[in-house]
LUMDRENMAR-468277 format. One record per residue (C-alpha): x, y, z; residue in one letter. Coordinates in steps of 0.001 Angstrom, whole numbers. Layout:
<atoms>
ATOM:X:Y:Z:A .
...
</atoms>
This chain:
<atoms>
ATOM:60804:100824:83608:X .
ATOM:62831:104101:84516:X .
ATOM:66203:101739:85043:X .
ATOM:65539:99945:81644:X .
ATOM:65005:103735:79995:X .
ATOM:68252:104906:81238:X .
ATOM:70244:101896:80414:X .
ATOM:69385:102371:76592:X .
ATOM:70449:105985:76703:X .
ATOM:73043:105707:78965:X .
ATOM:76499:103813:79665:X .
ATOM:76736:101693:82876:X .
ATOM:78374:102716:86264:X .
ATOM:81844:100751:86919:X .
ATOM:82252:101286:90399:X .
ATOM:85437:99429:90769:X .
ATOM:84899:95994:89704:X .
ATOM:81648:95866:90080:X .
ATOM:79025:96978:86548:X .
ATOM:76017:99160:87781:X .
ATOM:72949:100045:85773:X .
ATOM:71304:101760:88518:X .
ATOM:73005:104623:90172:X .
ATOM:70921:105018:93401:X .
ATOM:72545:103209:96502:X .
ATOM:70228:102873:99021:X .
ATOM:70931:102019:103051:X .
ATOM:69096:99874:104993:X .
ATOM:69281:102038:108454:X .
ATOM:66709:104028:110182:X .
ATOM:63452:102121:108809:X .
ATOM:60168:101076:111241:X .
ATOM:60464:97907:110218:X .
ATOM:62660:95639:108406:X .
ATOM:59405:94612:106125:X .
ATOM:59236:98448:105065:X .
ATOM:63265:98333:104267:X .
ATOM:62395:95002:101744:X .
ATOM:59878:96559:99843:X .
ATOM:61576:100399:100041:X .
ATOM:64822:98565:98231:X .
ATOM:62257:96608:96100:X .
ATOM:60911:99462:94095:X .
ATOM:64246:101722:94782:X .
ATOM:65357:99862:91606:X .
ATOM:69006:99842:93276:X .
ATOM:71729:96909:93195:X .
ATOM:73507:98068:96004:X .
ATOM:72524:98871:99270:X .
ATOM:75063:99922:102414:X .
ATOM:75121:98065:105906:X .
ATOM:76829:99405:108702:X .
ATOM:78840:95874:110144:X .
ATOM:79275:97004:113556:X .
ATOM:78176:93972:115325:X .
ATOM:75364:95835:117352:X .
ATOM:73678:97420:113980:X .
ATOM:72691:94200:112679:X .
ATOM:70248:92562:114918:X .
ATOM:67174:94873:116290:X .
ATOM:65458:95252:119861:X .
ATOM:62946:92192:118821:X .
ATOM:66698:89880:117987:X .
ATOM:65858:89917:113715:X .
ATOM:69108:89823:112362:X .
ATOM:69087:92382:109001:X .
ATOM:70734:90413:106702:X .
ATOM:67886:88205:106912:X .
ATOM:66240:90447:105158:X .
ATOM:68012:91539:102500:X .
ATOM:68250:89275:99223:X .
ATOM:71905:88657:98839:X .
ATOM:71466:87069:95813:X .
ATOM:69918:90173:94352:X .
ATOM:71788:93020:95878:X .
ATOM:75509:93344:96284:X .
ATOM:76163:94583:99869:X .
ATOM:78845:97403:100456:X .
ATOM:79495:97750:103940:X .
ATOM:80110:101038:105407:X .
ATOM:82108:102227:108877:X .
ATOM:79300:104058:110279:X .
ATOM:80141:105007:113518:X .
ATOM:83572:105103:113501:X .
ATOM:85695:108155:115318:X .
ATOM:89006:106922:114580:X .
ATOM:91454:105209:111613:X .
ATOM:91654:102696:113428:X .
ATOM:88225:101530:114288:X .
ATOM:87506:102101:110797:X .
ATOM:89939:99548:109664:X .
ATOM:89008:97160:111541:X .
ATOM:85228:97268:111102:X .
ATOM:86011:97348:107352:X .
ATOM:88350:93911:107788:X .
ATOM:85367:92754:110072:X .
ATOM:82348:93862:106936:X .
ATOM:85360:91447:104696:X .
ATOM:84509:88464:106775:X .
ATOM:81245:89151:107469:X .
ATOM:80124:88905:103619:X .
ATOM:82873:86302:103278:X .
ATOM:80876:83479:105028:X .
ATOM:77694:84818:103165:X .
ATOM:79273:84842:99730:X .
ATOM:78405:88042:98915:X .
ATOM:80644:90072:96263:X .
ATOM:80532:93382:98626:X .
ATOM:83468:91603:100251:X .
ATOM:85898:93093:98542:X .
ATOM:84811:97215:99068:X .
ATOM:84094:99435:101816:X .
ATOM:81795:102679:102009:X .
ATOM:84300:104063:104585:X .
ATOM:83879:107034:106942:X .
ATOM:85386:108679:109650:X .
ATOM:83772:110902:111735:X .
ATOM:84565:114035:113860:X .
ATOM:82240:114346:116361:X .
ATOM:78763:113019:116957:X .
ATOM:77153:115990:116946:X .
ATOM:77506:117099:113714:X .
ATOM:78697:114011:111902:X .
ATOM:81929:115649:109679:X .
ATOM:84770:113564:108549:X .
ATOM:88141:113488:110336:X .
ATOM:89884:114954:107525:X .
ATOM:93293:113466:108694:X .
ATOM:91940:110080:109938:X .
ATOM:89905:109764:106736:X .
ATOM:93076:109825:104699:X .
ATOM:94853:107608:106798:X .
ATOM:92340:104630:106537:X .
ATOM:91713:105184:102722:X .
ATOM:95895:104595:102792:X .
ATOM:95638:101389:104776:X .
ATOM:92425:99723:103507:X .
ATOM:93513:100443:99526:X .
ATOM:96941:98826:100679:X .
ATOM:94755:95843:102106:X .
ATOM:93380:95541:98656:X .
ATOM:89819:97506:99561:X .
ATOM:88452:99416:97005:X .
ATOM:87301:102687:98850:X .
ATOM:84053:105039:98224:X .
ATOM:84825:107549:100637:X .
ATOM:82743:109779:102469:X .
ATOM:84274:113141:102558:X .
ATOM:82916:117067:103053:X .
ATOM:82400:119013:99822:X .
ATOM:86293:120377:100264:X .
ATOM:87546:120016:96250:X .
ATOM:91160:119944:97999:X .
ATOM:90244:117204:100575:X .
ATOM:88293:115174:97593:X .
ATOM:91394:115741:95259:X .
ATOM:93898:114289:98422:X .
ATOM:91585:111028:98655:X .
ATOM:91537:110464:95224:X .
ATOM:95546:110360:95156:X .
ATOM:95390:107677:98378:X .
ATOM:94529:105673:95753:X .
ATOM:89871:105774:96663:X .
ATOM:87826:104051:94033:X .
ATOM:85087:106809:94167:X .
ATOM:84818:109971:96038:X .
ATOM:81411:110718:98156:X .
ATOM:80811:114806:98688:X .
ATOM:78662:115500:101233:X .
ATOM:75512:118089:99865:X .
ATOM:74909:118505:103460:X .
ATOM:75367:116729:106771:X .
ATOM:74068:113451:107354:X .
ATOM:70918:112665:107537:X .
ATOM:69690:116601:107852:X .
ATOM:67524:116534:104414:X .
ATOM:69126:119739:103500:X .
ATOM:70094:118817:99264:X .
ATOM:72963:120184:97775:X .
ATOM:73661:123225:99612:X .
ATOM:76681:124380:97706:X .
ATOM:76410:123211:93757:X .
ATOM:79090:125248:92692:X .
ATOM:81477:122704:95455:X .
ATOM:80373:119955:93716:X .
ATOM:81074:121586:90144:X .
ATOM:84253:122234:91148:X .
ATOM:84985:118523:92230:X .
ATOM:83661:116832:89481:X .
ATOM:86085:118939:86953:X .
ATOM:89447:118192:89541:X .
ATOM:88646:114546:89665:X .
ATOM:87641:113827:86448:X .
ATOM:90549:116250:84681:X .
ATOM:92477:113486:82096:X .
ATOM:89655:110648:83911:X .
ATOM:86424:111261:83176:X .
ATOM:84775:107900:83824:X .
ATOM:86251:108712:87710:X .
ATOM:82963:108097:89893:X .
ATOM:81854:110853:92161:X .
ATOM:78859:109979:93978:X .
ATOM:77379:112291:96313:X .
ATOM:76402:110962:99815:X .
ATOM:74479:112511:102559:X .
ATOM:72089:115309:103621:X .
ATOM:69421:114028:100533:X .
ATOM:65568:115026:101254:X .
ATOM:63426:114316:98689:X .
ATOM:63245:113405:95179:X .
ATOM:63964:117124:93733:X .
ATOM:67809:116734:95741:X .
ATOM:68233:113818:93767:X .
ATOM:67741:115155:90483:X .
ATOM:69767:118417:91605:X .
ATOM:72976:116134:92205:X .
ATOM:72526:114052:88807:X .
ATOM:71903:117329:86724:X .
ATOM:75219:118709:88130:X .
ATOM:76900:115420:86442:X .
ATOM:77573:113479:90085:X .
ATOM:77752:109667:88609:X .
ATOM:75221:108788:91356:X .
ATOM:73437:109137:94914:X .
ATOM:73697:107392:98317:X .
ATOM:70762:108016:100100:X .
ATOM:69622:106090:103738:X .
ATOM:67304:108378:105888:X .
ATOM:65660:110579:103142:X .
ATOM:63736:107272:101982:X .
ATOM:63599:105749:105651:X .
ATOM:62243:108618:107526:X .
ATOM:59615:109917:104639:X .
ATOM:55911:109415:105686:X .
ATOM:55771:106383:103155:X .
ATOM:59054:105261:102795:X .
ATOM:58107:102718:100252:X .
ATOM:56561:105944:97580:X .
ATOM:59923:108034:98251:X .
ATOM:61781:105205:97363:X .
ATOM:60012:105322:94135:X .
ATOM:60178:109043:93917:X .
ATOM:63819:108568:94553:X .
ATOM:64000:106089:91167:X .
ATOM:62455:108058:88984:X .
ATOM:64315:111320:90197:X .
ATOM:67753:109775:89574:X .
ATOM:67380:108107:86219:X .
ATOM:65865:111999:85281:X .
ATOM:68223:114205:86315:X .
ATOM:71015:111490:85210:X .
ATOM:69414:112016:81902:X .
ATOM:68982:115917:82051:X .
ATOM:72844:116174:82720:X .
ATOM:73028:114033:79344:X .
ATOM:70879:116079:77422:X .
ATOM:72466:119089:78167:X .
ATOM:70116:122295:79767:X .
ATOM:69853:125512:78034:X .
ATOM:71368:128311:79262:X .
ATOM:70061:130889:81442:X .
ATOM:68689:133907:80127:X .
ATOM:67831:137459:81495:X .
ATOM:65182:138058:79353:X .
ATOM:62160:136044:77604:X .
ATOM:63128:134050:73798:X .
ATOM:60044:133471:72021:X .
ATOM:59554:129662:70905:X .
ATOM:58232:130523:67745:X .
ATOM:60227:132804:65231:X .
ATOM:59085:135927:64491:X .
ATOM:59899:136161:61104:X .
ATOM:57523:135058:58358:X .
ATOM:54616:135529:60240:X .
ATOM:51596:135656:58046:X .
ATOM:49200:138769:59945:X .
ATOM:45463:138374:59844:X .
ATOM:43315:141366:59815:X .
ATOM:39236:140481:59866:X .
ATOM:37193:141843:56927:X .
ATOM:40587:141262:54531:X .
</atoms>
């Protein structure tokens, strides 16, 4: 119901080639069960859901491979680099997502979520590694959504490697902080979409709950990647609803327009032509 609603007030997302009506991407990482994942994407309303393709992500402890469980006929896969420290391994996990989703026909082949990471500990890009693989995977014909801090200089210099989207961080992975610094994000939206304003900025990472959500759609972010925020809730499967709903909202907030912020109280009913009542008149 919510992704029907927003699709007659609203235009689609083109995310590269690809035609979105839902703008909640959803990944498939972290859950108790690969049952829980199905019916979490199921009512998450989303048509595209990240995979990380290193080799030892994709089959569990009891040897259930995930793609088994994931309808490839109904969502389109976008493989990410999770894990990856360097350029290099990024590259060739992306080339290695390509083939995967090749031999499974899936139209993800053709895109990468890409990241590369700093350090373990606190999961920031490699600035400089970052822009090296969004060079060589956009020359290999990739189109790029790129994880990236919420730097508006660092978002600007991925954009010019040629990135099909940008993905701001609100806060580090998986740490269910929200937005932490709006005004970041503000300030990335206007570079990226100055003279393109259809340019998709989707912000990725650090989401906790619904109210994050709607925080990143009011601020006019074209979307949300989410993973553990739905995976890690108490019931998965309601957050992911919660999630839905909270999107298409604040997606349609941003749309309406919010009224400014005032210091003082305006009264909802004009004062003027008020007719007074005294008793016993």
């Amino acid at each position: 119901m919510t992704q029907n609603l927003t699709t007659e007030l609203d235009a689609p997302l083109i995310l590269g080639p690809r035609t979105l009506t839902s703008r909640l991407i959803v990944g498939t990482g972290k859950y108790a069960d690969y049952p829980t994942m199905q019916q979490a994407l199921d009512v998450s309303g989303t048509q595209v859901v990240t995979v990380a393709v290193r080799r030892e992500r994709l089959v569990n402890e009891k040897g259930e491979s995930l793609l088994d469980f994931i309808d490839t006929a109904r969502y389109t896969i976008l493989p990410n680099t999770a894990g990856c420290f360097t350029a290099d391994d990024a590259v060739r996990v992306a080339r290695l997502g390509r083939e995967l989703l090749d031999q499974l026909d899936n139209p993800g082949k053709d895109w990468v979520k890409l990241e590369v990471l700093n350090d373990k500990k606190t999961l920031l890009p490699d600035p400089q590694g970052t822009l090296e693989a969004t060079r060589e995977l956009v020359k290999d014909g990739f189109a790029v959504l790129c994880y990236t801090s919420d730097d508006p200089v660092m978002a600007c210099k991925i954009k010019e490697a040629g990135a099909t989207a940008v993905m701001p961080a609100g806060s580090p992975i998986g740490s269910g902080q929200g937005v932490l610094n709006p005004n970041a994000i503000r300030i990335i939206l206007e570079l990226l979409k100055e003279g393109d304003a259809n340019y998709p900025v989707i912000v990725d990472a650090g989401v906790g709950t619904a109210s994050d959500v709607t925080i990143a759609m009011e601020l006019g972010a074209d979307g949300v990647l989410l993973n553990t925020g739905i995976a890690h809730a108490r019931d998965a499967v309601k957050m992911a609803h919660a999630m839905r709903h909270a999107c298409a909202a604040g997606r349609l907030a941003y749309l309406s327009g919010r009224i400014p912020k005032k210091l003082y109280a305006t009264a909802s009913s004009p004062w003027s032509g008020v007719i007074s009542y005294i008793p016993g008149e």
